[in-house]
DRENDO-1510 file (C-alpha; in Angstrom, 1 decimal, always signed):
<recs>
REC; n; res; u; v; w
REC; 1; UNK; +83.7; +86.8; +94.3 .
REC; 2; UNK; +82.7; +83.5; +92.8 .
REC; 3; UNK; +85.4; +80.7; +91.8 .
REC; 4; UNK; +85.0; +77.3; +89.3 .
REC; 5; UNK; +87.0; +75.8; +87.3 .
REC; 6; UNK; +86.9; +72.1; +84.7 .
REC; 7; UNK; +86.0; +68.7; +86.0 .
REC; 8; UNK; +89.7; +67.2; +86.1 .
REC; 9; UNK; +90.6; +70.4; +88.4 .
REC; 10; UNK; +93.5; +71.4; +85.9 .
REC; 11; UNK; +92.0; +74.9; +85.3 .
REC; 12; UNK; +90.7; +77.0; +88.2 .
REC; 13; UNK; +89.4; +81.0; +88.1 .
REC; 14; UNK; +88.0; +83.6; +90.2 .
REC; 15; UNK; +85.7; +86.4; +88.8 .
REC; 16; UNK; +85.0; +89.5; +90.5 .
REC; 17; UNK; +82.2; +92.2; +90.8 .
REC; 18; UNK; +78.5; +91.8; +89.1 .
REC; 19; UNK; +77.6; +89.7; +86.1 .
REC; 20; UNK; +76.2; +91.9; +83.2 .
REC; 21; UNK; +73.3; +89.2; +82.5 .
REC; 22; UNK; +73.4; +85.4; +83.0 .
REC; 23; UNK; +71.1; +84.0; +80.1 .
REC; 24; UNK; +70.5; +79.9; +79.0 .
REC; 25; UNK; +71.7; +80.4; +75.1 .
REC; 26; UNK; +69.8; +78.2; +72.7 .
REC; 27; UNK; +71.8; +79.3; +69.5 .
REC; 28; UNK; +73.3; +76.2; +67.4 .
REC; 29; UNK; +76.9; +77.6; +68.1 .
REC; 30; UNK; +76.3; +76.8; +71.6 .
REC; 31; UNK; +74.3; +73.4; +70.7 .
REC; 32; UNK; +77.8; +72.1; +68.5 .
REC; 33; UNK; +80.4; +73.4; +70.9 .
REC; 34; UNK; +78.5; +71.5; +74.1 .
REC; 35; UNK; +76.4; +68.6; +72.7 .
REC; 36; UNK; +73.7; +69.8; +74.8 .
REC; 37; UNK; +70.9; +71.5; +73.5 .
REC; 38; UNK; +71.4; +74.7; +75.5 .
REC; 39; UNK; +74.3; +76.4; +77.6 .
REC; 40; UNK; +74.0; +78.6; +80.7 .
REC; 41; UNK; +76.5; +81.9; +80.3 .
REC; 42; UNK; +77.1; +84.6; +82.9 .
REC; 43; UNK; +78.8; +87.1; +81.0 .
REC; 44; UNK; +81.1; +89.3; +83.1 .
REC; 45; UNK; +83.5; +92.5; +81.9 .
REC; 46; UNK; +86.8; +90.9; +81.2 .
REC; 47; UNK; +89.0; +92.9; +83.4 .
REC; 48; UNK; +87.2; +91.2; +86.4 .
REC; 49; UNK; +88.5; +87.5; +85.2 .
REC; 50; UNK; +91.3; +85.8; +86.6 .
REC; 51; UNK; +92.8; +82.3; +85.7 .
REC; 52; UNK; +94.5; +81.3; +88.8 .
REC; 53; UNK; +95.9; +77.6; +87.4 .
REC; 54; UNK; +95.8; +75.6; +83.8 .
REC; 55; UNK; +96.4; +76.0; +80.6 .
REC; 56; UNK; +93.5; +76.5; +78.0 .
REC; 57; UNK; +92.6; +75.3; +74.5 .
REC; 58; UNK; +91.3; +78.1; +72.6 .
REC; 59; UNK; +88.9; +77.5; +69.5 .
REC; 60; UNK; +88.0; +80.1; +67.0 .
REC; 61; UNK; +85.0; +79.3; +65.6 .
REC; 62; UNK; +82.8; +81.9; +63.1 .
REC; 63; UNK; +82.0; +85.6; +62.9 .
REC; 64; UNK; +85.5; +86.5; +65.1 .
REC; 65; UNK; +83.8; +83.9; +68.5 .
REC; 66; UNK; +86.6; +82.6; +70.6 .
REC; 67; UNK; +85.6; +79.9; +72.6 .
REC; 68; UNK; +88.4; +78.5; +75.7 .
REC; 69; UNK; +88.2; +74.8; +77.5 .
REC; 70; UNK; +90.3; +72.7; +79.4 .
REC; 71; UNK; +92.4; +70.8; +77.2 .
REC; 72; UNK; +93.1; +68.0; +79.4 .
REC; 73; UNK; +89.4; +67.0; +79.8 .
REC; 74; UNK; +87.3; +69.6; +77.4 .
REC; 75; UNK; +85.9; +71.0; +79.9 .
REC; 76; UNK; +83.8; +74.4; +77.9 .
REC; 77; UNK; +84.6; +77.5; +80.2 .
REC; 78; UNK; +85.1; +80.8; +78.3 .
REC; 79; UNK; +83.3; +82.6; +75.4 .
REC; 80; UNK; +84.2; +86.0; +73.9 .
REC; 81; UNK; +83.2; +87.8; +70.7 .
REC; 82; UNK; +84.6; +91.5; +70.6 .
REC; 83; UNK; +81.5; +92.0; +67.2 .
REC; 84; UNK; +78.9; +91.3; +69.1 .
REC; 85; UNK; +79.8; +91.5; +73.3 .
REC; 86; UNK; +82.8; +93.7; +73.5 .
REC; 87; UNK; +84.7; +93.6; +76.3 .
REC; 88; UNK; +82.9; +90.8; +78.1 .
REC; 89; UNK; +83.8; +87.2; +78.7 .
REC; 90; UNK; +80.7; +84.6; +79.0 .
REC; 91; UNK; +81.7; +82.0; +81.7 .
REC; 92; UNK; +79.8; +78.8; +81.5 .
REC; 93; UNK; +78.2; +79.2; +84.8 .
REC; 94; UNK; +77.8; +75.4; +85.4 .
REC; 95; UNK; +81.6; +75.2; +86.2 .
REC; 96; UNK; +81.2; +77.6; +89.1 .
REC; 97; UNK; +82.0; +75.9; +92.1 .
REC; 98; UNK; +78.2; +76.7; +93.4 .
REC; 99; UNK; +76.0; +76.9; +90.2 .
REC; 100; UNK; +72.9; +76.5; +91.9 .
REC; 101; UNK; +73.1; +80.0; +93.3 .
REC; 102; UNK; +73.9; +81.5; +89.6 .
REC; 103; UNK; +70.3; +80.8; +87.5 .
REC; 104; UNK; +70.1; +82.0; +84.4 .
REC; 105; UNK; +67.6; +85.5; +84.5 .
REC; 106; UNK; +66.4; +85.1; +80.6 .
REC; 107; UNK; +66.7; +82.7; +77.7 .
REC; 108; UNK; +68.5; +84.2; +74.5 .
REC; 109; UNK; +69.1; +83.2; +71.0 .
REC; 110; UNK; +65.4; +81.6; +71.6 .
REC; 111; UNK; +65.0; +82.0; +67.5 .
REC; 112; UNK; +66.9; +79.1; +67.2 .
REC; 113; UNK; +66.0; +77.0; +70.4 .
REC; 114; UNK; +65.2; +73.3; +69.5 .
REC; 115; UNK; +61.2; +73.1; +69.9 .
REC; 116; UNK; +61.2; +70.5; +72.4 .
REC; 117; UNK; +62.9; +72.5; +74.6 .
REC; 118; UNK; +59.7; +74.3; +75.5 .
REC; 119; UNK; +57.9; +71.0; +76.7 .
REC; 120; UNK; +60.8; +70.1; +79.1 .
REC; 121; UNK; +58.4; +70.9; +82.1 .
REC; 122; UNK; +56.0; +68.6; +81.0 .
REC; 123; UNK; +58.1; +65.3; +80.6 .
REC; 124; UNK; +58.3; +62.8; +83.6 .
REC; 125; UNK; +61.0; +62.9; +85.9 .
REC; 126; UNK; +63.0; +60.8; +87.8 .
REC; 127; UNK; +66.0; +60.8; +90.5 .
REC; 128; UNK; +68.5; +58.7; +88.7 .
REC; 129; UNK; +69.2; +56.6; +85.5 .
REC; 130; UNK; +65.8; +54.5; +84.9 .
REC; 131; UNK; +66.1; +51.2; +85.9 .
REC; 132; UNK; +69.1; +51.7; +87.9 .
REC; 133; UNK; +69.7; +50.4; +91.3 .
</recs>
């Protein structure tokens, strides 16, 4: 059983049994719906999904995609697509409540990943904002 749910808490969920795949997405859908330039999915059958508490915002965006956030603080939580993953719902598996034990297992839609996004092992890194105390 894993659990998560949107920053401002309004909407919380449980999802049972085994993910089909957990995949980082680099498709431009994914890019305009987040404002980053890749989303992490874990896409489950959606039988196994329950929404305990909140209400949700539902988008519907191009080629029949359905995409559900928190509409109190945007919070992006649900994807579904019956053309092209039927009977599945792709949870944004940075709102479970333990992410770190949910990587990704492949990258998809890498046809359209931004370029840069190959090099992002090679940039410097630091612990916090630079320059802050």
């Amino acid at each position: 059983m894993r659990s998560g749910g949107c920053q401002c808490g309004n909407v919380r969920y449980k999802v049972s049994n085994e993910p089909v795949y957990s995949a980082l997405c680099h498709c431009a859908d994914c890019r305009a719906s987040s404002g980053a330039p890749a989303v992490a999915w874990m896409a489950f059958k959606q039988e196994y999904l329950d929404v305990e508490s909140g209400d949700l915002s539902t988008y519907e965006g191009k080629n029949g995609s359905f995409r559900q956030f928190c509409p109190n603080c945007g919070t992006g939580l649900f994807f579904r697509n019956e053309n092209t993953l039927p009977g599945l719902v792709d949870i944004q598996s940075s709102t479970l409540d333990n992410p770190e034990d949910n990587p990704p297992a492949l990258q998809i839609q890498c046809a359209e990943r931004l370029p840069w996004m190959k090099e992002l092992g090679t940039l410097p890194e630091v612990d916090r904002y630079p320059g802050a105390a």
